[in-house]
Structure formats: C-alpha cells, structure tokens
Steps between C-alpha positions, in 0.01 A plus 500: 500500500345184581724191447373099410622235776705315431405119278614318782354670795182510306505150456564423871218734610224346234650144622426596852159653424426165319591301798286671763231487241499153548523448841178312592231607753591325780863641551398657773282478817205731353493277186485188680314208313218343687528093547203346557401151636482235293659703227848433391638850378768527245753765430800607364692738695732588208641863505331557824807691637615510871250580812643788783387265807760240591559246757750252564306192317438644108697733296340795338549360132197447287230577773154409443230551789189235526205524763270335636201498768369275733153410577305642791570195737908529450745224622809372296585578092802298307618729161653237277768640218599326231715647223673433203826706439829493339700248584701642802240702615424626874138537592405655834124549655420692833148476639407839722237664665436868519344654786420841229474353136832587273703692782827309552566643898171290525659146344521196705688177339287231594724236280761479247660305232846631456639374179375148308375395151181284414214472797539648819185579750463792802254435800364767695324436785158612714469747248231781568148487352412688185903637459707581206845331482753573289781226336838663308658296248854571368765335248828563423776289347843583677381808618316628179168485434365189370144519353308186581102377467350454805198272622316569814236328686405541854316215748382520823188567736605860474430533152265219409195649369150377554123552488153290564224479288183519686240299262161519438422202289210474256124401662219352342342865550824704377635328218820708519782515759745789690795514618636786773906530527602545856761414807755630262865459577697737285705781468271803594179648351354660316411146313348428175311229351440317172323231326684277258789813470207751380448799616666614859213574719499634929196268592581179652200344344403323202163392413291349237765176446473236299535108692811426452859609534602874563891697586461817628806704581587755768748775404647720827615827506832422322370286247572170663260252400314206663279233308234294645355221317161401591144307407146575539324184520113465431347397863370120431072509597479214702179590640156307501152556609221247489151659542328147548187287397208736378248584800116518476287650733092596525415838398616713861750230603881561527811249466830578613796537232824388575815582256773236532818625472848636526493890456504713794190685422172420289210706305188399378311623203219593434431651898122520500353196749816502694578605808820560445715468166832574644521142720571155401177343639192788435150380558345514178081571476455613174146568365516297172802268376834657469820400426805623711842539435744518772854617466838475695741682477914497623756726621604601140116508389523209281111336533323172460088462487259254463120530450181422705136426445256571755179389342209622670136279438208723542270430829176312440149688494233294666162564423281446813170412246360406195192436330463200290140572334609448147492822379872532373591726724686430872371131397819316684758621836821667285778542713709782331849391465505144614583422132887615605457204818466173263563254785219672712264257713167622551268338755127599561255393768142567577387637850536120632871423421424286172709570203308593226783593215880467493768601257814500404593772268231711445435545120285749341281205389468336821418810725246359723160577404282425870480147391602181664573180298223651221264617750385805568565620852244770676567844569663497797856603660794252484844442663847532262833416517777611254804373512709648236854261553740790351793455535595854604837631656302696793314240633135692455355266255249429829162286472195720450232466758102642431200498327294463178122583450312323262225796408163393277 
C-alpha cells in the first residue's frame, strides 16, 4: 500500500528542488561566464550554492566562476570586482590557471582577495598567449551565504584586444573604397566580421564603401568582440598636364610633343603619326592636322589631360611652265597651295640676274602672268625664288630654288 509523504518533508524537498533550479550558470567551473575586454559584466550570484574546490583565501559560499582569455601576444591581466552586498557582507575572488580546463588537481592560485566589500582588483602576471583563466567569486555574511551583484572588468596587455584596418581609399578611377581587417590581437580564431553590426561574415574584407566613416567588428572564437573605427577618404587629384602652344609643320615634317607634368606615366591619343604614344615627349608627323590629347596618370589612377594641335600646311606645287597666249587656259604660273603661305615673297629673274616680278602674298589675282611692269616678256626660261616665311614648328618652311618657262 503506497503511503503520501509527509506535508512537511514534501515541502522541504519542492523547496530544495526550487533552489537548485535557480542556481545560475556559472556556479560551477563548466558554466563559467566569459568576461570580455572592454566589457563590464554584471551578475548576481544569488542562490548560487557552495563550490567543492577550496583554498585557504575564499570560502565555498555562493560560488560563481568567470573566465577569461588573453590575446595571442600575452603579458599581464588586472580582474577588477566590485560588488554591492548586504551590509556585513564578505566577498572573496581567486584568479587561477588550469593547466587541463575545469579539473581542480590542475588549479594554480595565481592571486587572491580573501575577504573585503566594495572594489578590490587581482593581477596576474606574464600570462600565456591565447589561455583561458578562470576568477571564483564567493560571499557569505558570518559564515552564510550572502548573495551579492558583482561587476567585473579586466585591463591589461594580456587582454587588450586589437586590430588594423588596412585601407584602400577611393581614386579618381575607383570611386569606392576597401578595407581588409588584419594583425589581429584577440582571443583565438576562428574570427568573424561585420559591417555596421550586420550580418557576421569569415572574410576579412569589405568592399564597395562609401567615403566616409565605417566600424567594423571582429568577433573570436568565444564571442569576444573588437571594434575598429575607420575612414575611407577620396584621394585629392592634384595632378596637371600642359600639352603646350599648338605646332605647325609642312606636309612630311614632324615636331616634337612634350607633356608637362606631374604623373608618373603619360599616353597620347589618337596614336597614328607618333612614334610612340606611351612617352611624355613623342615626335609627332602626322599627315593632316590633328589634335592630341595626352594623359597622366598617378599611383591610384586618378588622371589629368590637356589637348594639342599639330596643324599641318600642305607643301607647295610648283609648276616649272606656263603659257601666257591668251587663250584662258594655263594663261598665268599657279602655284598650288601657296594660298595657305600669305606672307610668301616671291622673286623672279631673267637669265641675266634682273628682277623682273616680285610679290608678297601671292593672290589668285596677281599670279604672275610672264609680264614685267605691263610688258610682255619673251618666251624664254627664268630664275625663282620662293620664300614662303611660315612660321612652322619644324623648321622646313625652306626657300625654294628653280625654274619657270615662259612657253608661246
């Protein structure tokens, strides 16, 4: 026959059910809360009931574990506790390393506080790279437990927490910028990255950003986190080119180019009549005018340019005779294209060295006709000069030597 407990004992063992129900995570070394850097962690170790591993500086009463782990360059941590209790109340802290995670043959006291109220700080010192260590917090209250909230923040180059930002700013030629986290000194991998808190992602890189202002924060393997402000700046274009004064050159002439400027390397466009569009000073001999546009260009591809005009006067066609008969046709000496030479001298002579026309300019009605001041001159052969005073770039505007026959 099965018999009903007793009220009481009932109400003990639902009491005591209710109590461990409530003991928080941390009570013990497996649960241990995670305390990162620059984080100040709060807790309440209320009903957290008493821990088996003792030493001589803390009592067992209201245990609560805390961890944290050091970057992968080491060196020295402080753990400051601050707590707010009862008034009366005893609060304890031991900082320890394990040599095996929560196995308590493998605890080492590095530093103790063994009984205080308010603020009280543990140091441990040349602490190993990328290791877990492990602070116990107790209260009690004349030998009872005491629950308590507890503060703690840890300091130190052990656990300070840092990463660069290697930055590739905006260019004239990519209007956007991108960033790539690295030299990270955290807890260990694996890390993970985000934008602006989105979305967690294992590249280091970010592309495509906006100029301006940008956090990106690293998150290590036990969710420690590490922000890094930063700013992509749009690369100023300071750079100038001058092309120079136009050129002109005769028809199978060239003229040297010369870009003035501050880039570290220069184009030219369009190619054709250079011999070479990748230098700052081509030789130009184009076969009709053309204008040219050089560019320069910097390290981040930002360019400047500036235009040139090569103009290019067609070369003269001299007609070596005429026939001035009357007949409308071959009547006066045209020289093709002298019309593009208006400050042209001509100078002609007869087989004895007398000048027998001259002019300047040489106008479609004043070609010379095989007359000399109104009278007619015989057929015969006579001496020319041509002197066509361009003022060309290549220097081949040259006097024109030879001779004109007067046919009847």
């Amino acid at each position: 026959m099965k018999r009903p407990l007793p009220l009481l004992l009932f109400f003990v063992f639902s009491l005591f059910s209710l109590v461990l129900a409530a003991q928080p995570a941390n009570n013990e070394c497996s649960g241990a809360q995670q305390v990162c850097f620059g984080e100040s962690h709060s807790a309440s170790n209320s009903n957290a009931g008493a821990d088996s591993w003792t030493s001589a500086c803390h009592s067992t009463n209201n245990t609560t574990w805390y961890k944290f782990t050091t970057n992968q360059k080491g060196g020295n941590a402080s753990v400051k506790v601050n707590s707010v209790c009862d008034a009366g109340t005893q609060v304890s802290g031991t900082l320890i390393s394990s040599a095996s995670g929560c196995n308590p043959s493998n605890y080492t006291e590095l530093d103790c506080n063994s009984g205080s109220q308010g603020t009280f700080s543990l140091s441990g010192t040349s602490l190993n790279p990328h290791t877990t260590y492990y602070l116990i917090i107790n209260s009690e209250n004349a030998g009872l437990p005491s629950a308590c909230t507890i503060e703690i923040s840890i300091s130190g180059d052990a656990v300070t927490y840092s990463a660069e930002a290697d930055i590739e700013d905006a260019t004239c030629f990519q209007k956007k910028g991108a960033v790539k986290i690295d030299s990270i000194n955290m807890g260990p991998g694996p890390y993970t990255y985000s934008m602006l808190e989105g979305t967690p992602q294992n590249s280091n890189s970010f592309s495509e950003l906006n100029v301006g202002n940008h956090t990106v924060s690293v998150t290590d393997a036990f969710g420690c986190k590490q922000k890094e402000e930063f700013y992509v700046q749009e690369l100023n274009n300071t750079l100038f080119v001058n092309a120079g004064e136009d050129k002109t050159i005769i028809q199978g002439g060239s003229v040297q180019l010369f870009a003035d400027g501050n880039g570290i390397f220069y184009l030219w466009n369009p190619p054709s009549g250079l011999n070479s569009f990748e230098t700052q000073s081509p030789i130009a001999s184009p076969g009709g005018t053309t204008t040219y546009t050089t560019y320069t260009y910097s390290d981040e591809l930002c360019n400047a340019q500036d235009k040139v005009t090569v103009f290019v006067l067609p070369r003269i066609v001299i007609p070596n005779a005429f026939t001035p008969n009357g007949d409308g046709v071959n009547d006066v000496w045209q020289i093709h294209f002298i019309n593009y030479y208006p400050d042209c001298v001509i100078d002609i002579y007869n087989r004895w060295g007398q000048k027998v026309f001259r002019s300047k300019g040489y106008e479609q009605n004043e070609e010379w006709d095989g007359s000399s001041l109104g009278v007619e001159l015989p057929a015969s052969t006579y001496f020319y000069t041509i002197d066509l005073n361009a003022k060309t770039d290549d220097k081949s505007a040259e006097i024109f030597r030879g001779s004109i026959t007067i046919i009847k």
